[in-house]
C-alpha positions, 0 to 999 in steps of 0.5 A, spaced: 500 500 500 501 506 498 498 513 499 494 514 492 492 506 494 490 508 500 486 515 498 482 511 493 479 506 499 477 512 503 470 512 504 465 518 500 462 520 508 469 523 509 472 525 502 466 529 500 467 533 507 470 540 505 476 538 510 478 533 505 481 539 500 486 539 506 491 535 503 495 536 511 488 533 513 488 527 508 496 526 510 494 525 518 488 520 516 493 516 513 498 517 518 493 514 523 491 509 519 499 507 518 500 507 524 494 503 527 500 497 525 505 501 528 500 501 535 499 493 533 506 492 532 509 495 539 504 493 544 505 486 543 512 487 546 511 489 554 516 494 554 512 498 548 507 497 551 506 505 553 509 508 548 504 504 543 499 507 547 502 514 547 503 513 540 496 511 537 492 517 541 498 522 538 497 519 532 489 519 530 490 527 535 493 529 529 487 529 523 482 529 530 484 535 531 484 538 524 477 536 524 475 540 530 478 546 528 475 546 521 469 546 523 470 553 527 470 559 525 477 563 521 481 566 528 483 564 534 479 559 535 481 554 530 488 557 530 488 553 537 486 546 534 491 546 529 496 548 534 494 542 538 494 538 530 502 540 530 503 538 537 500 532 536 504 531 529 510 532 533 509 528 539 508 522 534 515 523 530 517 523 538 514 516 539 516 513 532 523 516 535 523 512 541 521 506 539 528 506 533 530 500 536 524 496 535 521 498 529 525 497 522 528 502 519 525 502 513 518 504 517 521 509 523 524 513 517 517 513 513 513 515 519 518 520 521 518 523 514 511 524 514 510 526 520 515 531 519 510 533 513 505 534 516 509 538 521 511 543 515 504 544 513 501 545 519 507 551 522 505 556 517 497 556 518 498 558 525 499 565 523 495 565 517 489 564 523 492 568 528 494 574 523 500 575 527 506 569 527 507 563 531 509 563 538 516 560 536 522 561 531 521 559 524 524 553 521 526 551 515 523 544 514 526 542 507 521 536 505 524 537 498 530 534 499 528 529 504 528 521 502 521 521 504 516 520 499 508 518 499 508 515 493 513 509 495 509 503 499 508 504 506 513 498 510 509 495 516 513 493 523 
């Protein structure tokens, strides 16, 4: 599977929503359902246990709180959910990080990228919301140059 698969599985309740022009919204769908075997996978080693459940709630924050924020009006208030979104994005790319030495590499650097994209498309909605910048330092994320690519097939653990 790979993400145009997985795009065409997706059910018509949720793609004719308006979210779904949100190409960041369509990646944190993915990047649960992805990540529900990432969950599966960790939570079979007791020691993982934790960091699956920490992981699959980060996880499926990402697109739930998007969904949230879309349905409120322009401004701070929706500026509020998509930063919960980027906390959600960045707390997943930090479990996946801590669990480097039990997931195959193929899969931590796939999961990693594409919570790194999601992460880079939703810093700079922030101030658009806000009208005023983000509270933290801008970062240059270069996806253009990363090895991650939506189009590969997705590695399961």
């Amino acid at each position: 599977m790979n993400y145009a698969k997985w795009l065409i599985d997706v059910p018509s309740e949720i793609t004719n929503d308006p979210i779904w022009k949100l190409e960041v919204y369509r990646l944190g769908l993915f990047a649960g359902d992805v990540g529900l075997q990432d969950v599966y996978f960790l939570a079979k080693q007791p020691l993982m246990l934790k960091i699956a459940d920490q992981l699959h709630r980060s996880i499926d924050s990402i697109s739930v709180n998007l969904t949230e924020g879309y349905s409120r009006s322009k401004g701070p208030d929706r500026a509020h959910f998509i930063e919960a979104s980027l906390g959600s994005a960045r707390e997943s790319r930090e479990w996946y990080y801590k669990s480097r030495h039990v997931l195959k590499p193929e899969v931590l650097k796939h999961r990693m990228g594409l919570t790194t994209r999601i992460v880079s498309m939703l810093a700079p909605m922030i101030p658009h919301q806000r009208k005023h910048a983000i509270r933290e330092d801008k970062a240059e994320y270069n996806t253009l140059s990363s090895d991650f690519s939506l189009d590969s097939e997705v590695p399961l653990p």
